[in-house]
Legacy VTK file of the C-alpha trace (Angstrom):
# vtk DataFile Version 3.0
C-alpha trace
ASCII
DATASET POLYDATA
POINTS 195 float
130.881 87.204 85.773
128.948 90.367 84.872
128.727 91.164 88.798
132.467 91.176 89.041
133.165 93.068 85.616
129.885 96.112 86.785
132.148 96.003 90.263
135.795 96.193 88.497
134.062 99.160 86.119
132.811 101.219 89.161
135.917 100.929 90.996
137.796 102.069 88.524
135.598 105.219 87.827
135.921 106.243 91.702
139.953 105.915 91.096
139.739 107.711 87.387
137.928 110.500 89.626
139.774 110.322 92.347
142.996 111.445 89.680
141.875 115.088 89.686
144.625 117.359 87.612
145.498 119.233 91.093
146.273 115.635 92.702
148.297 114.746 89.813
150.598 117.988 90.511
150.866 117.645 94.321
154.567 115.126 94.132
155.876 118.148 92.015
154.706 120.610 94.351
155.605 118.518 97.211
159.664 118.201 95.334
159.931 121.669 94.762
159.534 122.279 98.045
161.782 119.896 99.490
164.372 121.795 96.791
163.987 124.800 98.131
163.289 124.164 101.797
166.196 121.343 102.086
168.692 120.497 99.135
169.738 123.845 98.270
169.762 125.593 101.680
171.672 122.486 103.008
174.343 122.813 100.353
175.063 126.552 101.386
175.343 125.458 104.991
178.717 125.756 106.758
178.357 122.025 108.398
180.735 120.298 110.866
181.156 116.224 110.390
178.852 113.926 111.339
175.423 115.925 110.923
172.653 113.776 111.500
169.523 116.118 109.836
165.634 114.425 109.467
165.330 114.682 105.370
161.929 116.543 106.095
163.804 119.748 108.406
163.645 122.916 106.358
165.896 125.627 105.932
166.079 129.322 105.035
168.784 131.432 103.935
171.500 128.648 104.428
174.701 130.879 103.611
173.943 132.528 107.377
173.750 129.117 109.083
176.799 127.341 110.431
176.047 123.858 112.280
178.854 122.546 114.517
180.417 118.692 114.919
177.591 115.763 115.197
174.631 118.216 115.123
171.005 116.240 115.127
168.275 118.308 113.690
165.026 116.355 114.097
161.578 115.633 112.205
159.590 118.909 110.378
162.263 121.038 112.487
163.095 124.503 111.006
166.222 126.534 111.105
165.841 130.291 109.962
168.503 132.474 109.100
167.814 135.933 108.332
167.316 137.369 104.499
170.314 139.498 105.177
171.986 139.973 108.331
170.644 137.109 111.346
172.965 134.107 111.350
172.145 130.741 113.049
175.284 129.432 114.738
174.978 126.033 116.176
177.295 124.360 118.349
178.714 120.440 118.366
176.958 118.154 119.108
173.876 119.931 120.102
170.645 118.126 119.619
167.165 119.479 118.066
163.932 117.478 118.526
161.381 117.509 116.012
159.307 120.160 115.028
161.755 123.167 116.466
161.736 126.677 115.141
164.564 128.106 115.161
164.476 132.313 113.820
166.517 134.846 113.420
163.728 137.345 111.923
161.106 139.281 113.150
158.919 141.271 111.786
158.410 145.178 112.633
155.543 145.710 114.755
154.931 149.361 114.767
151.359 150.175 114.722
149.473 151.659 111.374
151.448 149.977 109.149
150.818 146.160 108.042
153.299 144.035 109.566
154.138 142.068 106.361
155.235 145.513 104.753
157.453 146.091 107.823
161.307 145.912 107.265
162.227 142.497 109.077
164.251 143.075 112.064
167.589 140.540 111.915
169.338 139.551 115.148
171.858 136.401 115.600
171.024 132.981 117.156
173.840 131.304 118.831
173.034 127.981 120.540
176.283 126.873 122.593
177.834 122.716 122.358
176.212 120.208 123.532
172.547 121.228 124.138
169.339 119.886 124.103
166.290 121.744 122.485
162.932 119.544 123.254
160.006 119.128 120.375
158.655 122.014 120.001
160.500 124.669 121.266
160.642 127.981 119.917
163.987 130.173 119.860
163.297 134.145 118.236
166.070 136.468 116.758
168.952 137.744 119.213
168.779 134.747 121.686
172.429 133.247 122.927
171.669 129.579 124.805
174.867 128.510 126.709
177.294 125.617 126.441
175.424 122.288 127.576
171.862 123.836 128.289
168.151 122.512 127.987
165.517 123.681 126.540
162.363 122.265 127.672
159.350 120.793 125.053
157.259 123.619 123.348
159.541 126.455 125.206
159.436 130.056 123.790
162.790 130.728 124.349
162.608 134.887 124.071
166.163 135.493 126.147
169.467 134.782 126.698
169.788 131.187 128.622
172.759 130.776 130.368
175.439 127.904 129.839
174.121 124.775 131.969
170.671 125.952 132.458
167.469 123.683 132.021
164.887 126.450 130.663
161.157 125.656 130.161
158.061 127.681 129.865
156.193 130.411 127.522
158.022 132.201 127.736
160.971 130.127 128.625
162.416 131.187 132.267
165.428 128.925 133.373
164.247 126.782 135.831
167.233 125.094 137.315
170.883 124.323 137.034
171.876 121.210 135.459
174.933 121.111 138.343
172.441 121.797 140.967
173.614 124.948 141.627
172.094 128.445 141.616
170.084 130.091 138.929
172.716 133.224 137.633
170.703 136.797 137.791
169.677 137.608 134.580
171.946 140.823 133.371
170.915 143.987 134.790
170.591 146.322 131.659
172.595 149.883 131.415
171.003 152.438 133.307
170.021 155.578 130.791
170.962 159.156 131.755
168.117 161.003 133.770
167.473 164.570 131.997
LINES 1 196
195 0 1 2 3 4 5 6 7 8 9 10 11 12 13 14 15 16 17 18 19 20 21 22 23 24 25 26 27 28 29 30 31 32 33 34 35 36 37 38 39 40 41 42 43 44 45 46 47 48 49 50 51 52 53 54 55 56 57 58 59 60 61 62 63 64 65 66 67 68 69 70 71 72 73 74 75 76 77 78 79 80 81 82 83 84 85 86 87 88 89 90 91 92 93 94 95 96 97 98 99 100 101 102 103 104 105 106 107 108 109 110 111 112 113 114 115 116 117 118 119 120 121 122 123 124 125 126 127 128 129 130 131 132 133 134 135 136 137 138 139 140 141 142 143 144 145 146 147 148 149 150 151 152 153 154 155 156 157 158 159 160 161 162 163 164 165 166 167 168 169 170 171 172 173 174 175 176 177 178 179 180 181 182 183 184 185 186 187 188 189 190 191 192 193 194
């Protein structure tokens, strides 16, 4: 009987130990972030019906998001909206996979100057209906993805992709057309005056 009671007594040291103050803390640390990363971003949301969103996707700046009809945003997936300006417009029934990043911020990168005390630089997402973004992906500030296109697992999706396009790749290049057809030219940008 002693054996069992010296057995019970260490056991329950290692677990009295174990209950260090900082462990203790971690759920509230752990809810306020899921406050301000998902409950109150998600309530300034402009949502369409039938959202389907993973209760561990996190949110910034919810005002400047809109999500369209039957939008599914997947596991530890992130949608960004800019501090001031950059909106996140999402189409219906577009689908995220988990662990997506989706931005509307940069920061500046001009040298000399630490890039954290940079102003951020804001440009709109738009992602089109009924698209596919793979786990993984990565969409930055100022990109428009077309109506019905596919982005490919752990794509950096740094330009436009047109409507219809399957795009893959760091950074993302369209590879085909869902349709089988040809891959558009990308837009030729305005020429500047010579002088």
């Amino acid at each position: 009987m002693a054996v069992k009671a010296n057995g019970l007594g260490l056991r329950l040291r290692r677990l009295l130990r174990s209950l260090h103050p900082a462990v203790l803390l971690h759920p509230l640390r752990l809810l306020h972030y899921w406050g301000y990363a998902h409950v109150l971003p998600l309530r300034e949301i402009t949502k369409g019906r039938d959202l389907r969103i993973a209760p561990n996707a996190s949110f910034r700046n919810g005002a400047r998001i809109t999500l369209g009809d039957q939008v599914q945003v997947g596991e530890q997936t992130a949608l960004w909206a800019g501090r001031t300006a950059g909106r996140i417009t999402v189409g219906a029934r577009t689908t995220f996979g988990p662990r997506v990043l989706v931005t509307a911020a940069d920061y500046g990168l001009a040298g000399g100057t630490r890039i954290t005390d940079q102003a951020m630089v804001e440009r709109d997402v738009t992602i089109g209906a009924d698209c596919w973004v793979g786990a993984g992906a990565v969409i930055t500030a100022g990109v428009t993805i077309g109506d019905g296109a596919v982005i490919g697992a752990n794509a950096v999706v740094t330009k436009d992709v047109p409507a219809g396009a399957i795009a893959g790749g760091v950074p993302a290049r369209v590879l085909r057309m869902r349709d089988g057809g040809p891959i558009p030219a990308p837009p030729v940008p305005p020429s500047s005056p010579s002088g």
